[in-house]
C-alpha positions in Angstrom: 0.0 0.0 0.0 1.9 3.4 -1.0 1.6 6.2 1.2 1.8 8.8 -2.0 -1.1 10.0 -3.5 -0.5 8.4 -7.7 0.6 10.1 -10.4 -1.8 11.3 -13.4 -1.9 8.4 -16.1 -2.4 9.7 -19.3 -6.2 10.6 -20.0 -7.0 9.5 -16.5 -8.5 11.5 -13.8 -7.7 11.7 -9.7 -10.3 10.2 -7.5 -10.8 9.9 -4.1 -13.7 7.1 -2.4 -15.3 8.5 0.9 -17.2 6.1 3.1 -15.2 3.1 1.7 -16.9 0.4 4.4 -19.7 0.8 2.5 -21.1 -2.9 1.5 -21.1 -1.6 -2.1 -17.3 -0.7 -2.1 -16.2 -4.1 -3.5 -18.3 -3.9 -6.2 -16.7 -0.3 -7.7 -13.3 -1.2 -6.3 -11.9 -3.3 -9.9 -13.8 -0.6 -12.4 -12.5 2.3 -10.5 -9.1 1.1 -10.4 -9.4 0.1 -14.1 -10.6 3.8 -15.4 -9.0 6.7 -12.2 -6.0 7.2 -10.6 -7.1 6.6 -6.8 -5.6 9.7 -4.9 -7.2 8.2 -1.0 -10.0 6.1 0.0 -11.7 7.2 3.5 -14.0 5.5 6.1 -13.6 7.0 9.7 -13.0 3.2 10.8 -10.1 2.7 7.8 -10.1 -0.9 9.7 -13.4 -2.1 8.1 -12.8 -1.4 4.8 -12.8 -4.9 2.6 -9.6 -5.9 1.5 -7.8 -2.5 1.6 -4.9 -3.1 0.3 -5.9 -4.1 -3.0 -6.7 0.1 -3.4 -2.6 0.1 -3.4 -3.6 4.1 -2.1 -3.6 5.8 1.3 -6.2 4.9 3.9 -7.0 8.3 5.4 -9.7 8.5 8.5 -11.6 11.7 7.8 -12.9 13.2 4.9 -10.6 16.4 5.0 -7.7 14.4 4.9 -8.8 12.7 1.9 -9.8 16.3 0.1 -6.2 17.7 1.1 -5.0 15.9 -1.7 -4.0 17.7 -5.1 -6.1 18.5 -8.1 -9.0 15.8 -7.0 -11.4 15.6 -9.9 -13.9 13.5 -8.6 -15.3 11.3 -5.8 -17.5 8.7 -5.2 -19.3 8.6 -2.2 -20.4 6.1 -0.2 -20.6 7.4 3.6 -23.2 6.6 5.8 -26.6 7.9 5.1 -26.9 10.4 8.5 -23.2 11.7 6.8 -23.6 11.6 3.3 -25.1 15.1 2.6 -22.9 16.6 5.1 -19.9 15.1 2.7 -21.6 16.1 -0.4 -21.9 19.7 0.5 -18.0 19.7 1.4 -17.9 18.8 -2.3 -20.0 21.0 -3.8 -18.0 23.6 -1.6 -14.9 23.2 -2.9 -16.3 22.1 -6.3 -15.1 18.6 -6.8 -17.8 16.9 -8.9 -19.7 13.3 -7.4 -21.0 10.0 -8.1 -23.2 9.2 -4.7 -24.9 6.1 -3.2 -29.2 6.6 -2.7 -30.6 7.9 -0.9 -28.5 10.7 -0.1 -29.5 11.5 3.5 -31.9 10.5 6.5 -34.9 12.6 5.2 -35.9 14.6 2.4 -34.7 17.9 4.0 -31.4 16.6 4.1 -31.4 15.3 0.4 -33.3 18.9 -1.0 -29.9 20.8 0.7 -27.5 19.0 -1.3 -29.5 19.1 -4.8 -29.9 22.7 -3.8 -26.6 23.6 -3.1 -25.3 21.5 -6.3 -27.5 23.7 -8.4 -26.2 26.3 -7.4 -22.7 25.8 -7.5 -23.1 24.3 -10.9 -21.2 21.0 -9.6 -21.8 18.2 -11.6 -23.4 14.8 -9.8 -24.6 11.7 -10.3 -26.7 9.0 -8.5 -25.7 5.2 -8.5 -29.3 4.3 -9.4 -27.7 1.0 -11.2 -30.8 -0.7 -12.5 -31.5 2.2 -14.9 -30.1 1.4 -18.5 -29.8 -2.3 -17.4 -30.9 -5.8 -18.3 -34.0 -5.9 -16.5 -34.8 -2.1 -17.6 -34.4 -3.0 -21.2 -36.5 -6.1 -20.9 -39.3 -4.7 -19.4 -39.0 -1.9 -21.8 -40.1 -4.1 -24.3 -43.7 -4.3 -23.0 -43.9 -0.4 -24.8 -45.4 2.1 -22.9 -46.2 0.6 -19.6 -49.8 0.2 -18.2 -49.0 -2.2 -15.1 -45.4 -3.3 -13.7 -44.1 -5.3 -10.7 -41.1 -5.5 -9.6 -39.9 -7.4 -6.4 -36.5 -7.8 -4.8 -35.6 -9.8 -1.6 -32.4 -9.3 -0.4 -30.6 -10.9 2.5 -31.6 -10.9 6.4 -30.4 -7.1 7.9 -27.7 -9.1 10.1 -25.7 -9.1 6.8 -25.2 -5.4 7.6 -23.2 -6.2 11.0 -21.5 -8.7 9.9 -20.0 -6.6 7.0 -18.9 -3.6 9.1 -22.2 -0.9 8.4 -24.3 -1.7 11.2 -25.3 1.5 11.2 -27.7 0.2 8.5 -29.7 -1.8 11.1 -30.3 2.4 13.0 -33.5 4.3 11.9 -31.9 7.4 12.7 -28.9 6.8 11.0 -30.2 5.3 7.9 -33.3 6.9 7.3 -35.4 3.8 6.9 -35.0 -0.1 6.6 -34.9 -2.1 3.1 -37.3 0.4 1.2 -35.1 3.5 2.0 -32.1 1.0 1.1 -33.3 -1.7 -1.8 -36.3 0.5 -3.4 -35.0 3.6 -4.8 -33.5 1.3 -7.8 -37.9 0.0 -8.6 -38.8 3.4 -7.8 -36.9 5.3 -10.2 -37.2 2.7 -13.1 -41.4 3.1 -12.5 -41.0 6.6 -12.7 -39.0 6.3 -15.4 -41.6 4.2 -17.5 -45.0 5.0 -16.3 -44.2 8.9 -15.6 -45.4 11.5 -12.8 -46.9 9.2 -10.1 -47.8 9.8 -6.2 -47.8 7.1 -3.8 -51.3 5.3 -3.1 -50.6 2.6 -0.4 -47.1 1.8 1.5 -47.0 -1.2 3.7 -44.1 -2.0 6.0 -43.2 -4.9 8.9 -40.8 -5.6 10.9 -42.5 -9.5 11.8 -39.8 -11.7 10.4 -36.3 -10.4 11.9 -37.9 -7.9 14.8 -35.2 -5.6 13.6 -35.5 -1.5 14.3 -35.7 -1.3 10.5 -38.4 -2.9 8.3 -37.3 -5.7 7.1 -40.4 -5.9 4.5 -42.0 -3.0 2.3 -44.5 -2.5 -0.3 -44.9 0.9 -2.7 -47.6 1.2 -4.8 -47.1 4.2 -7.5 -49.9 5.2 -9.6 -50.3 7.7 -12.3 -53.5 10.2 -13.2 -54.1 8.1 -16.0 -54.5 5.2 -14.0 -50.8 3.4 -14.9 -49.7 1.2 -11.6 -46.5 -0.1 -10.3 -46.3 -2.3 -7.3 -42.7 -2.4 -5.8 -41.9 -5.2 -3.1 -38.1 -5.1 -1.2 -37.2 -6.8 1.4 -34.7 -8.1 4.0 -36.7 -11.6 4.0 -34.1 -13.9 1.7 -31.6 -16.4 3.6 -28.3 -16.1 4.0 -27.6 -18.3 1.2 -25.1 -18.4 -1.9 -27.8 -17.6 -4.2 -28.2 -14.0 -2.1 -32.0 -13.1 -3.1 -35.3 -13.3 -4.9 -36.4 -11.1 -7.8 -39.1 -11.1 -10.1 -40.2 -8.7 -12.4 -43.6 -8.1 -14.8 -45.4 -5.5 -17.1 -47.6 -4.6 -19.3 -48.2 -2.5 -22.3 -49.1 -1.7 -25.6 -46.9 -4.0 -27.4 -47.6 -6.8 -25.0 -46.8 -8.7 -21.6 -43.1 -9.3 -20.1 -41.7 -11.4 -17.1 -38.3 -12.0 -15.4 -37.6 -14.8 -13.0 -35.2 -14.9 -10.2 -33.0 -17.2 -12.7 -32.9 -14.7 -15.4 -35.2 -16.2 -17.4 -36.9 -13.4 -19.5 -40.4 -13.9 -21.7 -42.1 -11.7 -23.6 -45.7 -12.2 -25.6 -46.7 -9.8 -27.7 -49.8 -8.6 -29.1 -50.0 -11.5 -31.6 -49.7 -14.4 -29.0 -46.6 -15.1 -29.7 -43.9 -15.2 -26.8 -40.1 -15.4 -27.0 -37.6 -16.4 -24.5 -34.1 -15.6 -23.0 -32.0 -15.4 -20.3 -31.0 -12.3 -18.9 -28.3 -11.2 -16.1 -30.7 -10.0 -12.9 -27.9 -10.2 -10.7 -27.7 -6.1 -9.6 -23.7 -6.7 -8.8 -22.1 -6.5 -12.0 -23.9 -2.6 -12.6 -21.8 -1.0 -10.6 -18.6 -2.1 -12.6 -21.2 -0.6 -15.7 -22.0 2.4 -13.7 -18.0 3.1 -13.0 -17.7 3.1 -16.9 -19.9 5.8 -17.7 -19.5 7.7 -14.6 -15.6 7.7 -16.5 -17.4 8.2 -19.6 -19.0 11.0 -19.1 -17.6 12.9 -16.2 -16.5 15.5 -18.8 -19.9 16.4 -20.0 -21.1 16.9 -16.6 -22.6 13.0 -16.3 -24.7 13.8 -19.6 -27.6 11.0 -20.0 -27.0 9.9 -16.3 -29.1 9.7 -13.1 -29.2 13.3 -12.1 -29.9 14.5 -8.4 -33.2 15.8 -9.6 -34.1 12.1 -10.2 -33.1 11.1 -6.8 -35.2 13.7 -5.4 -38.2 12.2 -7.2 -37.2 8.8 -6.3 -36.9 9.6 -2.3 -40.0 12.4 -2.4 -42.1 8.8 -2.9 -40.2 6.8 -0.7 -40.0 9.3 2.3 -43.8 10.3 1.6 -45.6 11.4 4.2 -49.3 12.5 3.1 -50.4 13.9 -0.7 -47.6 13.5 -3.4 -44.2 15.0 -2.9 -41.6 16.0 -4.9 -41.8 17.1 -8.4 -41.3 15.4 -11.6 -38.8 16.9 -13.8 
């Protein structure tokens, strides 16, 4: 592990990862690598970051240490969720563009500051909302303009969280909410994203199967003035097994009817009767390596085409609803 921050490779830009404990971090670690020069990676407990010295960059403890460092171009951020707006506003301060882990903050108050602030500074950000663009979204998409669409996604039990050093997670306070602040945004943003402006019209959420101080079960229901519906189910309710979750996926629209099983098996039937089959890739893991890319991509044109903060806001306005329909859709 060197102690100096890297040299500028040719056509590569300095980085620095904040909150690197983060359960995510392994999954960015190879594609960042592959496409920055990593100037620091920070998590106030340095200890608990997977597999550290594979970053072959210094391990600082706080984030101005990690900001000290010269001509920074970009971080990814991945700090806990009571931290994470504090860390983005820092950014936008000092105007170092970001790539940020949903949802941003505890509450919508927290998250509104930072897209604020960002707007205002003119600091480029983007949001590592990694289903959008992906297998699953480009299946469904296939169904045309959307009437009806499902989408569920059991994870594993919330002790998972402990064991991998953010039990922080597993703290209302501190994470703003149990698996639908956590696993939903992703379903969230792809039904707003296919079925348009939507308020909330029934959320459902129990704690029954682990007794944790999180849900460890939620259901969203989105609907549109037209009368389009999505019904988004996430949960902590999967064993601690190899094959790490459940998913499913359907919906429906003009040019006909598609479904996704947990195996990646993908059909769609269209308007004649006639169905075709595939297999697809549902496993989530392999988007962040995708989302890395074109985070490298298109860091020079401001993130152009990406998830923008804007979409976040609409995202979490549904999932931190309290009463009527928050947010606006942009």
């Amino acid at each position: 592990m060197t102690s100096e921050p890297a040299s500028r490779g040719p056509g590569r830009t300095r980085v620095v990862v904040l909150g690197a404990s983060h359960w995510h971090t392994p999954l960015y670690r190879d594609a960042v690598l592959r496409r920055h020069d990593v100037l620091a990676v920070q998590d106030a407990q340095p200890a608990a970051i997977a597999d550290a010295a594979a970053w072959d960059a210094p391990m600082v403890a706080s984030v101005d240490e990690a900001l000290a460092f010269p001509d920074i171009d970009l971080a990814y951020v991945l700090s806990p969720h009571d931290e994470v707006a504090a860390v983005c506003r820092t950014l936008v301060d000092r105007g170092i563009p970001f790539a940020v882990e949903k949802p941003l903050g505890v509450d919508l108050a927290e998250l509104r500051s930072v897209v604020a602030a960002a707007h205002a500074a003119d600091v480029p950000a983007t949001v590592a909302l990694v289903q959008r663009g992906g297998p699953v979204d480009a299946w469904l998409r296939r169904a045309g303009r959307i009437s009806y669409e499902r989408a569920s996604f059991i994870a594993g039990p919330p002790n998972r969280y402990r064991h991998s050093g953010s039990p922080w997670m597993l703290d209302p306070a501190r994470a703003g909410g149990g698996a639908l602040v956590n696993l939903g945004p992703h379903f969230v943003d792809l039904a707003l994203q296919h079925l348009g402006p939507a308020a909330v019209s029934l959320r459902s959420r129990s704690h029954a199967l682990h007794g944790e101080a999180v849900e460890d079960h939620a259901t969203l229901v989105l609907a549109t003035a037209a009368g389009a519906e999505a019904v988004i189910e996430v949960g902590y309710a999967f064993p601690d097994a190899p094959t790490k979750r459940y998913c499913s996926f359907t919906a429906a629209g003009t040019d006909g009817f598609v479904s996704i099983d947990t195996d990646g098996t993908a059909r769609f039937t269209g308007t004649d009767g006639i169905t075709e089959q595939t297999v697809i890739d549902v496993d989530s893991d392999p988007l962040y390596t995708r989302f890395v890319d074109a985070v490298a991509d298109s860091l020079a044109d401001g993130f152009r085409g990406m998830p923008t903060l804007d979409d976040l806001e609409d995202t979490m306005a549904r999932i931190w609803h309290v009463g009527g329909t928050e947010g606006v859709q942009r």
